[in-house]
C-alpha positions in Angstrom: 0.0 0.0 0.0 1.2 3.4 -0.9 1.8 5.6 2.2 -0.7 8.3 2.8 1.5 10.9 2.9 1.8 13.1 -0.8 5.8 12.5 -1.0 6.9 11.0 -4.7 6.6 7.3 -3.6 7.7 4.6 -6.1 4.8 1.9 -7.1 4.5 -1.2 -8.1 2.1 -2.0 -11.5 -0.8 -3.1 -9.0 -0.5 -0.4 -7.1 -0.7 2.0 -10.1 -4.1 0.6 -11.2 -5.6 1.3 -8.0 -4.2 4.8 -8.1 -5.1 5.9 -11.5 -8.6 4.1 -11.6 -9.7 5.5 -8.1 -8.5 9.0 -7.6 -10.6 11.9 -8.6 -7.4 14.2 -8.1 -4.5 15.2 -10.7 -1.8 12.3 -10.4 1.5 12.9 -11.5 3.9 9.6 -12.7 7.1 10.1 -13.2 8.7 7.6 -15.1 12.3 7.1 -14.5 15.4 4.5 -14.1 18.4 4.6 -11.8 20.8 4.7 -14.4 19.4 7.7 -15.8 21.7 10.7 -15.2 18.3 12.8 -15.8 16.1 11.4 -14.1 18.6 11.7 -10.9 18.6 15.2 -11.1 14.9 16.0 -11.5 13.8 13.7 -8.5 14.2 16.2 -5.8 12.4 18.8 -7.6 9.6 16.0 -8.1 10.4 15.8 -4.1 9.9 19.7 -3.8 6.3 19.7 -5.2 5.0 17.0 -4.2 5.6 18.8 -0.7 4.4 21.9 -2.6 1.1 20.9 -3.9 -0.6 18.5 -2.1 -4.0 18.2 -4.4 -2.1 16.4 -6.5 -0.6 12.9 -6.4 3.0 12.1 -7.3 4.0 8.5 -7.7 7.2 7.1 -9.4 7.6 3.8 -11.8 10.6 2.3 -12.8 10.8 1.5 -16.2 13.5 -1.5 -15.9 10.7 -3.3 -13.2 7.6 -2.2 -14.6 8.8 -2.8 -18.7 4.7 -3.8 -19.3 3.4 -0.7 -18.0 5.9 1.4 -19.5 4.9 -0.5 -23.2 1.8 0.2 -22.5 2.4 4.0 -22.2 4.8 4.4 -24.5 7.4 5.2 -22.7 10.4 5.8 -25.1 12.2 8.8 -23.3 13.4 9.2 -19.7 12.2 11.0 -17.4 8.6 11.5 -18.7 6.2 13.2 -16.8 2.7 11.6 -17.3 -0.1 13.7 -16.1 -3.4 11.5 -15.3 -6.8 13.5 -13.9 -10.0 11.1 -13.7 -8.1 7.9 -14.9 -7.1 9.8 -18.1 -3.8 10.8 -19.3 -4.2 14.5 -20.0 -0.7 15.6 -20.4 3.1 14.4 -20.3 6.2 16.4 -20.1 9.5 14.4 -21.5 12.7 14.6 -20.6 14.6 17.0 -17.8 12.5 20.3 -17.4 12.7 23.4 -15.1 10.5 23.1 -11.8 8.7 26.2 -13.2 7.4 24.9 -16.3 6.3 21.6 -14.5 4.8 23.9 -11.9 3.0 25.5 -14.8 1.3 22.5 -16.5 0.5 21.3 -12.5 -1.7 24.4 -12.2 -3.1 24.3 -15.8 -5.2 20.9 -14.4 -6.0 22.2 -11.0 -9.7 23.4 -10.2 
């Protein structure tokens, strides 16, 4: 189970069903791999809003244990930024961005 608090929290592929089908909130997945020079340096900005906004839900999936779900998504480029609002993918954001424009497409989907 996925702790309550709104920290970026890696997930497993079960776990991401339950959180995408059942939230009625923005959810933010960053996909990612440990190898991935990238991805290393945008995870404590992914750190600094999920403490920033906490409507929204921040989860993380690595690619190398999770290779179905990230087929599935079409995950080709790392880090990608896929941004989920009723179960739906609304919006993604590839590769290493600044924390301003990710804060910008954040509040684009909040009410």
């Amino acid at each position: 189970m996925v702790p309550s608090n709104e920290i970026a929290t890696e997930i497993t592929h079960e776990e991401f069903k339950d959180i995408i089908n059942n939230s009625h909130r923005l959810v933010i997945v960053d996909f990612f791999a440990e190898w991935c020079m990238p991805c290393l340096m945008l995870a404590p900005f992914i750190e600094e809003l999920a403490e920033k906004f906490d409507k929204v839900k921040f989860v993380r999936i690595n690619v190398d244990d999770n290779e179905e779900l990230s087929r599935r998504y079409r995950i080709s480029s790392i880090p990608c930024l896929v941004f989920f609002k009723d179960g739906k993918e609304v919006n993604r954001i590839i590769g290493n961005q600044p924390i301003e424009n990710i804060e910008e497409k954040i509040n684009e989907y909040l009410d």
